[in-house]
BABAPA-97744 format. One record per residue (C-alpha): x, y, z; residue number from 0. Coordinates in steps of 0.1 Angstrom, whole numbers, plus 5000, padded with zeros to 4 digits. Example, Ala and Ser with C-alpha at 12.3 -4.5 7.8 and 13.67 -1.06 7.14 Angstrom:
BEGIN
{atom {5123; 4955; 5078}; 0}
{atom {5137; 4989; 5071}; 1}
This chain:
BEGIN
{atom {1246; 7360; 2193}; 0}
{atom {1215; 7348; 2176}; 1}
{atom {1217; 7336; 2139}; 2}
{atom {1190; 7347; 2117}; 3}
{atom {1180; 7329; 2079}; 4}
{atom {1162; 7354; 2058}; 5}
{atom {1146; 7352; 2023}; 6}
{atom {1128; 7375; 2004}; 7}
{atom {1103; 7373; 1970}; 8}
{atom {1090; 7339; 1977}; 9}
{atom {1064; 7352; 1951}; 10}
{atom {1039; 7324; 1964}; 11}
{atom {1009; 7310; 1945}; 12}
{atom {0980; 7292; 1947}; 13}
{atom {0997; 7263; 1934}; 14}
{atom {1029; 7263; 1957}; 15}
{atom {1008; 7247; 1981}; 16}
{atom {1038; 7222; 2000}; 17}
{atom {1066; 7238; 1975}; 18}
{atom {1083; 7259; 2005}; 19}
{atom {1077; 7230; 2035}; 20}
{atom {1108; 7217; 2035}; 21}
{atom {1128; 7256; 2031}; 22}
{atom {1109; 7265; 2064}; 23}
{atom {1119; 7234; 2080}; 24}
{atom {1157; 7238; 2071}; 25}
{atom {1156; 7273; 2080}; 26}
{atom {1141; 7266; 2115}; 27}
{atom {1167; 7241; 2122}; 28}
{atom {1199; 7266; 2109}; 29}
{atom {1187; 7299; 2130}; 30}
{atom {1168; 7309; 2156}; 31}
{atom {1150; 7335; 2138}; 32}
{atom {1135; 7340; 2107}; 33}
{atom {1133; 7374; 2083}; 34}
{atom {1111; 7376; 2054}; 35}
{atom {1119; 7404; 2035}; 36}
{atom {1084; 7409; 2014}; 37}
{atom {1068; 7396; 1982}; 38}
{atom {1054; 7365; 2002}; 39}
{atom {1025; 7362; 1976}; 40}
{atom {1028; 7368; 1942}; 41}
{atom {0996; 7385; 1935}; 42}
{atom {0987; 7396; 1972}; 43}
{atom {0958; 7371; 1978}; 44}
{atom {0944; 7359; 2007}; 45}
{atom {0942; 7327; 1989}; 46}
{atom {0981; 7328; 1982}; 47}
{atom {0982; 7333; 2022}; 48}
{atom {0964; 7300; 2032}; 49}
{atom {0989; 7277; 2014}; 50}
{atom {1018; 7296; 2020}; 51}
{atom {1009; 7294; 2059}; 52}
{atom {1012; 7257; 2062}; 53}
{atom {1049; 7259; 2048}; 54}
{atom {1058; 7284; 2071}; 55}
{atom {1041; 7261; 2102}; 56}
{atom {1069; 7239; 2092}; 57}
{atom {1093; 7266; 2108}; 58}
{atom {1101; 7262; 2145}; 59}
{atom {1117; 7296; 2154}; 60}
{atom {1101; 7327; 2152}; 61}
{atom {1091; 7342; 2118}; 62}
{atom {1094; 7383; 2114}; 63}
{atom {1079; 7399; 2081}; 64}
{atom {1078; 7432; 2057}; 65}
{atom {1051; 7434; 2027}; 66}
{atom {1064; 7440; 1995}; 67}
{atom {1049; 7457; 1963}; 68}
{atom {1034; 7425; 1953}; 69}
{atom {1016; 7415; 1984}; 70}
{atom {0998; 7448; 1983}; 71}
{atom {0989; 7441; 1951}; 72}
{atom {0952; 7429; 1953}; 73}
{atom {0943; 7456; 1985}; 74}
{atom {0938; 7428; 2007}; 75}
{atom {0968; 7443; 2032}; 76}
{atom {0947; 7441; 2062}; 77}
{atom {0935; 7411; 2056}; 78}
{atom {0966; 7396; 2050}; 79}
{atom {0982; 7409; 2084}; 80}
{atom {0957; 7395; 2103}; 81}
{atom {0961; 7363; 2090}; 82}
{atom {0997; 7365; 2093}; 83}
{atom {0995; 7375; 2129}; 84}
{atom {0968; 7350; 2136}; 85}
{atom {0989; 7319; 2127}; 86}
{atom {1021; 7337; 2148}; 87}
{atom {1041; 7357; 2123}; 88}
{atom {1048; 7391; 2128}; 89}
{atom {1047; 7419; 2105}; 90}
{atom {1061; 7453; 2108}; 91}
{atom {1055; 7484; 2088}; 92}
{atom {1074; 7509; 2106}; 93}
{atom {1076; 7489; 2139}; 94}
{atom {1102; 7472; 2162}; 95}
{atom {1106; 7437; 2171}; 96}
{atom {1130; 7429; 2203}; 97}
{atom {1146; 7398; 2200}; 98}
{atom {1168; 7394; 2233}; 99}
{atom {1187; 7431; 2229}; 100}
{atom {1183; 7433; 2191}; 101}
{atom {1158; 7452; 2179}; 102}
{atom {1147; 7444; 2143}; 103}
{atom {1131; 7476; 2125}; 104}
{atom {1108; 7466; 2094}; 105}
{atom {1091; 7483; 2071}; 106}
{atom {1085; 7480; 2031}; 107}
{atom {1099; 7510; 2017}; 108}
{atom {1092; 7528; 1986}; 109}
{atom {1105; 7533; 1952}; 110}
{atom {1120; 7568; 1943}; 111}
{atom {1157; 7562; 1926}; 112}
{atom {1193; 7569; 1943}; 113}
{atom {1218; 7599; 1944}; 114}
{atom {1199; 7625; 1923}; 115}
{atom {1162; 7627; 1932}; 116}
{atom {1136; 7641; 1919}; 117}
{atom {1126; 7677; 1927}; 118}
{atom {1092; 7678; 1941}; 119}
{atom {1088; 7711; 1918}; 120}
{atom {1065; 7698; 1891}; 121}
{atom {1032; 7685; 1880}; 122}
{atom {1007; 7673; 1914}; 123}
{atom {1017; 7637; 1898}; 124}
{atom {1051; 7645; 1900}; 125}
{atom {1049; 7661; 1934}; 126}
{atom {1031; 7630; 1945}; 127}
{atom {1057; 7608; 1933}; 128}
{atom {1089; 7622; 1943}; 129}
{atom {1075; 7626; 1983}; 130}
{atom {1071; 7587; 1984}; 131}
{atom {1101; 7580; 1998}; 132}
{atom {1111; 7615; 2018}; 133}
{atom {1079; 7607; 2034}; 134}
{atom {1088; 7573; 2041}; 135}
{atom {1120; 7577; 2051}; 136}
{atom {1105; 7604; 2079}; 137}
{atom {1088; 7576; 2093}; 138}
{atom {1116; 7552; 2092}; 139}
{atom {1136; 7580; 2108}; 140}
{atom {1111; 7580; 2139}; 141}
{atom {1109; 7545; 2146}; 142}
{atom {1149; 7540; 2147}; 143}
{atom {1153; 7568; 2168}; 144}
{atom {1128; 7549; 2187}; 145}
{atom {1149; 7520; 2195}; 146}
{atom {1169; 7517; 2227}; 147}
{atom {1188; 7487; 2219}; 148}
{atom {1227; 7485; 2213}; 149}
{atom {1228; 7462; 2182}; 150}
{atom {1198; 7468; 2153}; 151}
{atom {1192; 7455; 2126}; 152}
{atom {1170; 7469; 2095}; 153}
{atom {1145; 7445; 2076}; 154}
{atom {1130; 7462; 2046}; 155}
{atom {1117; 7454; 2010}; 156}
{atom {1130; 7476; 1984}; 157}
{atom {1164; 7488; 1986}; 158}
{atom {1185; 7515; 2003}; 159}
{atom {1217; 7515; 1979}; 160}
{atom {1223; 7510; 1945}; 161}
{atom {1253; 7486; 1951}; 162}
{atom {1229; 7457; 1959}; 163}
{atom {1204; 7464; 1928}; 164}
{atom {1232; 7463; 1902}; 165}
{atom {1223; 7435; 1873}; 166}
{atom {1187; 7454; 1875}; 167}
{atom {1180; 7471; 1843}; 168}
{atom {1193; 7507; 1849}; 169}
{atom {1159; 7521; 1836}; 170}
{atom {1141; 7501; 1866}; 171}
{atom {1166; 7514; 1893}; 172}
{atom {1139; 7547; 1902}; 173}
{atom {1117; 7514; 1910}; 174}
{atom {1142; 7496; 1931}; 175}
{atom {1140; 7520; 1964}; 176}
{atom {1155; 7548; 1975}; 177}
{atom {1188; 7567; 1990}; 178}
{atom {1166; 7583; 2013}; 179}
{atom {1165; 7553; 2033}; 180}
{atom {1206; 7552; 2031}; 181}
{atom {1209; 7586; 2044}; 182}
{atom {1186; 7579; 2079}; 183}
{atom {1203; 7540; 2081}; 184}
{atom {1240; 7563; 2083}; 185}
{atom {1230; 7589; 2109}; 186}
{atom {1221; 7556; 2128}; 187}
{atom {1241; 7533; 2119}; 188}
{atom {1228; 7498; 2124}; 189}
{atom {1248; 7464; 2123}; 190}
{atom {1230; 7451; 2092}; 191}
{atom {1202; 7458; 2065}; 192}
{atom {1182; 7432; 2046}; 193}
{atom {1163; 7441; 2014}; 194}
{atom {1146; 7422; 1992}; 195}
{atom {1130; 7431; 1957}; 196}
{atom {1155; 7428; 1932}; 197}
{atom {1156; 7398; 1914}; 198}
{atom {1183; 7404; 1890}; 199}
{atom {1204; 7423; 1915}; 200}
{atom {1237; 7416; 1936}; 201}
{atom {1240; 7399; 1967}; 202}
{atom {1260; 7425; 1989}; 203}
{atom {1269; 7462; 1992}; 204}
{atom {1277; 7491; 2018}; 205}
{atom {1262; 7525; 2023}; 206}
{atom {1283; 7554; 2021}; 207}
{atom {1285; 7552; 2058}; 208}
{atom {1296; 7520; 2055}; 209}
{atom {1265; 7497; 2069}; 210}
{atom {1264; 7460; 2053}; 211}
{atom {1237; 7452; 2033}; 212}
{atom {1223; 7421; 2017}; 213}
{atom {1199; 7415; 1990}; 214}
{atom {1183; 7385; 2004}; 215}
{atom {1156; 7376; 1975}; 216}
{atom {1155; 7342; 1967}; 217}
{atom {1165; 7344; 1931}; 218}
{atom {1200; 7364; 1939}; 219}
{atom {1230; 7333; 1937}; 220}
{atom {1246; 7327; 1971}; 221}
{atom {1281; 7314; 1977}; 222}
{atom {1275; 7280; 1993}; 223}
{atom {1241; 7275; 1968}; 224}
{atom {1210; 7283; 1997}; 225}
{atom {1184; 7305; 1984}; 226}
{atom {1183; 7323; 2021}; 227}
{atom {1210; 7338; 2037}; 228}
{atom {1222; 7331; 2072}; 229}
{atom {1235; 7359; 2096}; 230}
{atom {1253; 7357; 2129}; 231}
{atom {1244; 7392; 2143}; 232}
């Protein structure tokens, strides 16, 4: 049963250069893998990247990411996958990472709101919007129905529930994620979902299936005072 440490919104700047050393270091001795659930870089720059990358060097286990809103930010997403990959982290967008007979799905997700969505019957913005997620979620669908492996766990950047976003401004929520995603994660049930993205919001929550999930961003208060989680899965 491997344990995992995962963190999300690091939010990393040019200046943090040394800032997240000694987190990486702690988290490779506490697990044998590590999840990074998006919003590595504040503003998405390969710059960002570079000083981030010697913190996470510091880390001995293997490191498995998502992007997030903010590292897209700048449109330097290839860029900042291949430097990612180069220095031995591994980034999924709709992709599966088999760690002994896990399988980790990742992706970033979308934004889109919970329970009541919008009607794609409307103005081509509109349209546009609302088939963000459904889209999404299609693909999400595919690549967990892709995985053979009894246990599964889901790695993701914006949220599937509204349980784990609550503290968020309720005006914000359509930005948080999407039910969509809740919907596919119950016709498959996997052991546990991490999300990241919400700063403000609450460390646990179920979908309506029942499937734990965790809000893993750094800035969400844990009980014994980390700013990662720790899963045995």
């Amino acid at each position: 049963m491997p344990r995992i440490a995962a963190i999300g919104d690091l939010h990393a700047t040019t200046t943090d250069a040394g800032r997240f050393a000694p987190l990486f270091a702690e988290m490779g001795r506490e697990a044998d893998l590590v999840l990074l659930a998006g919003d590595l870089l504040d503003l998405g720059q390969s710059a960002e990247l570079e000083a981030l990358l010697a913190d996470i060097a510091e880390c001995d286990m293997p490191v498995v990411c998502v992007l997030g809103n903010h590292d897209y930010y700048s449109g330097e997403v290839p860029a900042l996958t291949q430097s990612l990959r180069a220095a031995g982290v591994t980034v999924l967008e709709h992709e599966i990472f088999h760690f002994g007979d896990l399988d980790i799905i990742g992706f970033k997700g979308t934004v889109g709101g919970f329970n009541r969505m919008l009607a794609p019957i409307a103005e081509t913005e509109v349209v546009a919007f609302a088939n963000l997620s459904k889209l999404d979620a299609e693909r999400f669908e595919r690549t967990i129905s892709s995985s053979t492996s009894a246990r599964r766990l889901v790695l993701m950047h914006h949220a599937p529930i509204v349980d784990t976003i609550v503290g968020e401004a309720v005006e914000e929520y359509v930005f948080m994620g999407s039910s969509r995603y809740a919907e596919v994660i119950d016709r498959h049930m996997p052991d546990l979902v991490i999300h990241g993205h919400s700063h403000f919001g609450t460390l646990e929550g179920r979908t309506p299936g029942g499937v734990r999930v965790f809000n893993v961003a750094m800035q969400i208060p844990r009980p014994d005072g980390r700013i990662y989680s720790l899963f045995d899965v």
